[in-house]
GUKETI-735963 format. One record per residue: residue in one letter; residue number from 1; x, y, z of N, C-alpha, C in turn. Coordinates in pm, whole numbers. Example, Ala and Ser with C-alpha at 12.3 -4.5 7.8 and 13.67 -1.06 7.14 Angstrom:
# GUKETI-735963
@zanu:A dovex:1 n_u:1319 n_v:-569 n_w:780 ca_u:1230 ca_v:-450 ca_w:780 c_u:1320 c_v:-330 c_w:780;
@zanu:S dovex:2 n_u:1285 n_v:-225 n_w:708 ca_u:1367 ca_v:-106 ca_w:714 c_u:1290 c_v:3 c_w:787;
//
This chain:
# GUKETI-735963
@zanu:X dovex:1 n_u:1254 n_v:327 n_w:-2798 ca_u:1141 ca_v:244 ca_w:-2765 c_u:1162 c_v:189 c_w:-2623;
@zanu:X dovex:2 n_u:1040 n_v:177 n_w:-2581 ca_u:1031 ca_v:131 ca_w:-2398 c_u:942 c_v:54 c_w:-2416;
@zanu:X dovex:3 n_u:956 n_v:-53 n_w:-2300 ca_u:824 ca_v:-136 ca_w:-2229 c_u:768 c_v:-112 c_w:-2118;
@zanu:X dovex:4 n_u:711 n_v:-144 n_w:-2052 ca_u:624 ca_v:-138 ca_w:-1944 c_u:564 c_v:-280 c_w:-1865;
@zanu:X dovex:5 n_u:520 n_v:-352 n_w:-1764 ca_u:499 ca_v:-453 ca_w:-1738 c_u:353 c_v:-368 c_w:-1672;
@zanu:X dovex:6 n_u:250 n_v:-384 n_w:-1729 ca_u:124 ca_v:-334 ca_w:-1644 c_u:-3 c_v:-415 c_w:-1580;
@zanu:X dovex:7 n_u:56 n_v:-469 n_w:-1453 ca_u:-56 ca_v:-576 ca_w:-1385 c_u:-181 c_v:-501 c_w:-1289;
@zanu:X dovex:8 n_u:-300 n_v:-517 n_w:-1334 ca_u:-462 ca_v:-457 ca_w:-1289 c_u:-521 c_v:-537 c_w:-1174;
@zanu:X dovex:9 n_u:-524 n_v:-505 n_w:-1054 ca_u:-593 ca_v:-626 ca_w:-1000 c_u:-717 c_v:-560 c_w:-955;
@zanu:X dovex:10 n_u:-841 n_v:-664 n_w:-904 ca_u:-955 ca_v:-536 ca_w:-891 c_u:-995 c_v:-505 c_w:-728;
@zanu:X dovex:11 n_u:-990 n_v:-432 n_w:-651 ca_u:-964 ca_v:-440 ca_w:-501 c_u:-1114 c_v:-454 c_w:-437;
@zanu:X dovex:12 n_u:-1085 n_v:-514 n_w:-370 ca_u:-1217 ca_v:-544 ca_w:-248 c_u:-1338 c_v:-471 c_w:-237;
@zanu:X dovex:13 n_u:-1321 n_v:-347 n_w:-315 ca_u:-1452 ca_v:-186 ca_w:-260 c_u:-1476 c_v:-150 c_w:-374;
@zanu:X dovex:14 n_u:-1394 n_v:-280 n_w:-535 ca_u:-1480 ca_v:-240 ca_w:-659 c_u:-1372 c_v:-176 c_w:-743;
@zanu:X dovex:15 n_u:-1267 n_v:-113 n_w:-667 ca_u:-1207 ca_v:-5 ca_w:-792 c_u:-1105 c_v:-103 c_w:-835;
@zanu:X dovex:16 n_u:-1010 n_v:-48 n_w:-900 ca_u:-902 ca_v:-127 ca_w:-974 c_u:-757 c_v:-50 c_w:-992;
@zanu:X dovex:17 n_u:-661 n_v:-113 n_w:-936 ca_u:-543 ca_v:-67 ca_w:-882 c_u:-468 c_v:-160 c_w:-1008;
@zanu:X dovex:18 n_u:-350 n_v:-54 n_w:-1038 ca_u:-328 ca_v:-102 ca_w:-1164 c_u:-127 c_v:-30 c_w:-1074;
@zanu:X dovex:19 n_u:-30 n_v:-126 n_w:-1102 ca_u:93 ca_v:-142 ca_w:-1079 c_u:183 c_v:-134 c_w:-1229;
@zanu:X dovex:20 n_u:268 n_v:-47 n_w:-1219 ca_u:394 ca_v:-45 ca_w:-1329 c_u:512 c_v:-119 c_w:-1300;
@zanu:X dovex:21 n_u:562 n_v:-147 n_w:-1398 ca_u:731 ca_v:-221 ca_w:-1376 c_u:743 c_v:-169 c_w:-1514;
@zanu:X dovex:22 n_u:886 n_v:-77 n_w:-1517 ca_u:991 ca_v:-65 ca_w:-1673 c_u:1014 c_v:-144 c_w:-1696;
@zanu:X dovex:23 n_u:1066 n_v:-166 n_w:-1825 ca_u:1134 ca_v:-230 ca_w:-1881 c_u:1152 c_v:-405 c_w:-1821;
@zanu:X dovex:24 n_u:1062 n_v:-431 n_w:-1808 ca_u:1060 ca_v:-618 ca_w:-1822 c_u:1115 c_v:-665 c_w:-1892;
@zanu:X dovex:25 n_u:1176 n_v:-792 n_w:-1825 ca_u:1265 ca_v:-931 ca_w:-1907 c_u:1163 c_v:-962 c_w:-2045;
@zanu:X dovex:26 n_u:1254 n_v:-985 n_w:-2144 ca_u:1210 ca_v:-964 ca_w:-2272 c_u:1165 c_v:-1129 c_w:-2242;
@zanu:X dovex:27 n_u:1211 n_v:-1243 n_w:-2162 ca_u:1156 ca_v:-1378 ca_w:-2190 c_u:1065 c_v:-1374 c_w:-2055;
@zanu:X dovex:28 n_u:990 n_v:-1257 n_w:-2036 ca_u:883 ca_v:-1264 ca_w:-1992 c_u:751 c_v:-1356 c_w:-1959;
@zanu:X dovex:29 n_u:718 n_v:-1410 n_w:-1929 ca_u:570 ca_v:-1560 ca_w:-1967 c_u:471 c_v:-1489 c_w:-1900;
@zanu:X dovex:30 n_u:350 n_v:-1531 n_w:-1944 ca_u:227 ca_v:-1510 ca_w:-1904 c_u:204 c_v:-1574 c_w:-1750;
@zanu:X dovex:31 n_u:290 n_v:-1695 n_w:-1795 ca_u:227 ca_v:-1782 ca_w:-1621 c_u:342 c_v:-1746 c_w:-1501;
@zanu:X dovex:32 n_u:424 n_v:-1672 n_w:-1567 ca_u:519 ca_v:-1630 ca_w:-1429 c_u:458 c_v:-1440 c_w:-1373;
@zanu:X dovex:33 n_u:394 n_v:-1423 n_w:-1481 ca_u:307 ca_v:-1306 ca_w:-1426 c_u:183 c_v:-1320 c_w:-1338;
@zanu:X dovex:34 n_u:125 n_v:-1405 n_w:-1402 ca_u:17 ca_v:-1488 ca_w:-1294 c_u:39 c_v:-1511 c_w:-1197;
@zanu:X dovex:35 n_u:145 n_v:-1584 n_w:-1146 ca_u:228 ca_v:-1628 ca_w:-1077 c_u:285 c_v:-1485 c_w:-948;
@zanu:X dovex:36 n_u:360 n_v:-1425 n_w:-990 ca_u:338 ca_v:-1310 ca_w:-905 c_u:257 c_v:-1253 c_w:-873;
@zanu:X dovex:37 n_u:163 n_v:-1211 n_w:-955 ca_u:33 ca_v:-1179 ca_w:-920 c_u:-38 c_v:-1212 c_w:-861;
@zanu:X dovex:38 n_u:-79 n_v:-1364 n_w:-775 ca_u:-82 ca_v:-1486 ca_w:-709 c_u:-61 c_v:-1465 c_w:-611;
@zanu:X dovex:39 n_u:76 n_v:-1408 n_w:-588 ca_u:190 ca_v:-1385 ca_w:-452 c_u:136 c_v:-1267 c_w:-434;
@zanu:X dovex:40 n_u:124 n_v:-1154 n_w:-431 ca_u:80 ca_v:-1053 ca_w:-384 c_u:-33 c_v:-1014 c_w:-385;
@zanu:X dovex:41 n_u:-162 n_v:-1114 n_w:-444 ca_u:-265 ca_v:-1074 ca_w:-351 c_u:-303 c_v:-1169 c_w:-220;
@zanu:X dovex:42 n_u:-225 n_v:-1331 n_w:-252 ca_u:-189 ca_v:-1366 ca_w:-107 c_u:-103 c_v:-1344 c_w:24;
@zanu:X dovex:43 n_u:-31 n_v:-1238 n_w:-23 ca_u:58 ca_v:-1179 ca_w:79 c_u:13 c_v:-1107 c_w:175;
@zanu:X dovex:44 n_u:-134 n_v:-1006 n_w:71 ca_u:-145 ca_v:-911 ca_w:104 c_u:-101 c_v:-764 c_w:100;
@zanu:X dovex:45 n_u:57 n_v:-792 n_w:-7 ca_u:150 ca_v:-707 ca_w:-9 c_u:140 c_v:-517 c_w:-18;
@zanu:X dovex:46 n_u:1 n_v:-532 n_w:-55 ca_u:31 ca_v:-362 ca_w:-70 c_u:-80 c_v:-297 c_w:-1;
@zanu:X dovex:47 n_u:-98 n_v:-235 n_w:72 ca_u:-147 ca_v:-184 ca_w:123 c_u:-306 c_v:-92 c_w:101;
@zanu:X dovex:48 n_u:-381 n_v:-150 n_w:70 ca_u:-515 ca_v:-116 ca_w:-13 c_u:-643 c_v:-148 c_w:95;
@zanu:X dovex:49 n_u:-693 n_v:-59 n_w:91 ca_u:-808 ca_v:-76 ca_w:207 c_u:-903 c_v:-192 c_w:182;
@zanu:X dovex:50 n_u:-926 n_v:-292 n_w:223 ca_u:-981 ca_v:-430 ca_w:202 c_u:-914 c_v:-499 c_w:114;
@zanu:X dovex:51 n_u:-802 n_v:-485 n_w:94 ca_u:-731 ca_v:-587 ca_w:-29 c_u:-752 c_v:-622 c_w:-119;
@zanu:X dovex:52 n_u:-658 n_v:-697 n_w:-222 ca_u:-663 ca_v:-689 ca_w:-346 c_u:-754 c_v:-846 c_w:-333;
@zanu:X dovex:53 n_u:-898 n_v:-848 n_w:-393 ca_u:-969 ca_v:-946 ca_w:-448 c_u:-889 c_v:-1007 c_w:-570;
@zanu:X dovex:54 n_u:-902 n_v:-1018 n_w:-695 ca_u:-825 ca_v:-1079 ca_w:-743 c_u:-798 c_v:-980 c_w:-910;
@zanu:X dovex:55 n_u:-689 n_v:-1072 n_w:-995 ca_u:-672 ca_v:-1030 ca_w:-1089 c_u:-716 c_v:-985 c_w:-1190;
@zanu:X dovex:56 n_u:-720 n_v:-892 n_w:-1261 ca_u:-791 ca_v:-805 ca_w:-1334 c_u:-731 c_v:-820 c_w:-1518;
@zanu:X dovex:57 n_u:-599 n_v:-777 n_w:-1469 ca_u:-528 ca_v:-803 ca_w:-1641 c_u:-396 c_v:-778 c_w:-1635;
@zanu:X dovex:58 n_u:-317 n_v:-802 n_w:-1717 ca_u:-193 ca_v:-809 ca_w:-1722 c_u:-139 c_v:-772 c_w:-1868;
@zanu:X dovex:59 n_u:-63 n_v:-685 n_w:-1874 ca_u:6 ca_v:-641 ca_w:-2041 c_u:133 c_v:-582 c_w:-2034;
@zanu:X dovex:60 n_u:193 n_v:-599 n_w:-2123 ca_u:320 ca_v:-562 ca_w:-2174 c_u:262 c_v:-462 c_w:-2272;
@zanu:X dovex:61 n_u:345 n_v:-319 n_w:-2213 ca_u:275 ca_v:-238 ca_w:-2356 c_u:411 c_v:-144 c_w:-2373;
@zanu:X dovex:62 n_u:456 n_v:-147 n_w:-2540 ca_u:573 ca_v:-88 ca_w:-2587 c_u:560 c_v:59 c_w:-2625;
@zanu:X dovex:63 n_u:631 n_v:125 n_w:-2585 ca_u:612 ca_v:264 ca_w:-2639 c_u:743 c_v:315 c_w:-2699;
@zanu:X dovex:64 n_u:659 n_v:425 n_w:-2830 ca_u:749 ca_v:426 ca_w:-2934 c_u:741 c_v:550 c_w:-2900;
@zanu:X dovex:65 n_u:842 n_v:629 n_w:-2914 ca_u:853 ca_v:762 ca_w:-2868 c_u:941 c_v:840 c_w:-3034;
@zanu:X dovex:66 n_u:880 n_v:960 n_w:-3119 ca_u:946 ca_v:1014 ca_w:-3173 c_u:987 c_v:1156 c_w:-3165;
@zanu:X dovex:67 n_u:1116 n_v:1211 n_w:-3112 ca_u:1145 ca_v:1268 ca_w:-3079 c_u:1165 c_v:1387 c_w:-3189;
@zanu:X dovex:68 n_u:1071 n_v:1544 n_w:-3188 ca_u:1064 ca_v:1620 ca_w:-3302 c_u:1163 c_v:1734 c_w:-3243;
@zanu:X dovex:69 n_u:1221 n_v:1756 n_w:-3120 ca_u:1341 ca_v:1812 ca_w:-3146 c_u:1409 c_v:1820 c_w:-3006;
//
């Protein structure tokens, strides 16, 4: 089993840019995701043609993997 940290923000021209992180700290919080999320669309940090307008969604999603051979 795996996690994923998957933050959506929605960019300036309408579309929606969506960022991965593995395996996230299991004492994870909602408001320290916010919180980064915060920081990098005031940074400006990534490079997106008109920038990231604002937050879209945020999830932790676990994947169960069964391995048939």
């Amino acid at each position: 089993m795996s996690t994923k940290l998957t933050m959506s923000f929605k960019c300036a021209e309408g579309s929606t840019l969506s960022c991965n992180i593995d395996d996230p700290l299991d004492e994870l919080t909602a408001v320290q995701v916010s919180t980064v999320m915060d920081d990098i669309i005031a940074a400006d940090a990534l490079d997106i043609k008109g920038g990231l307008r604002e937050k879209a969604s945020a999830e932790i999603i676990t994947i169960m993997t069964n391995k048939l051979f």
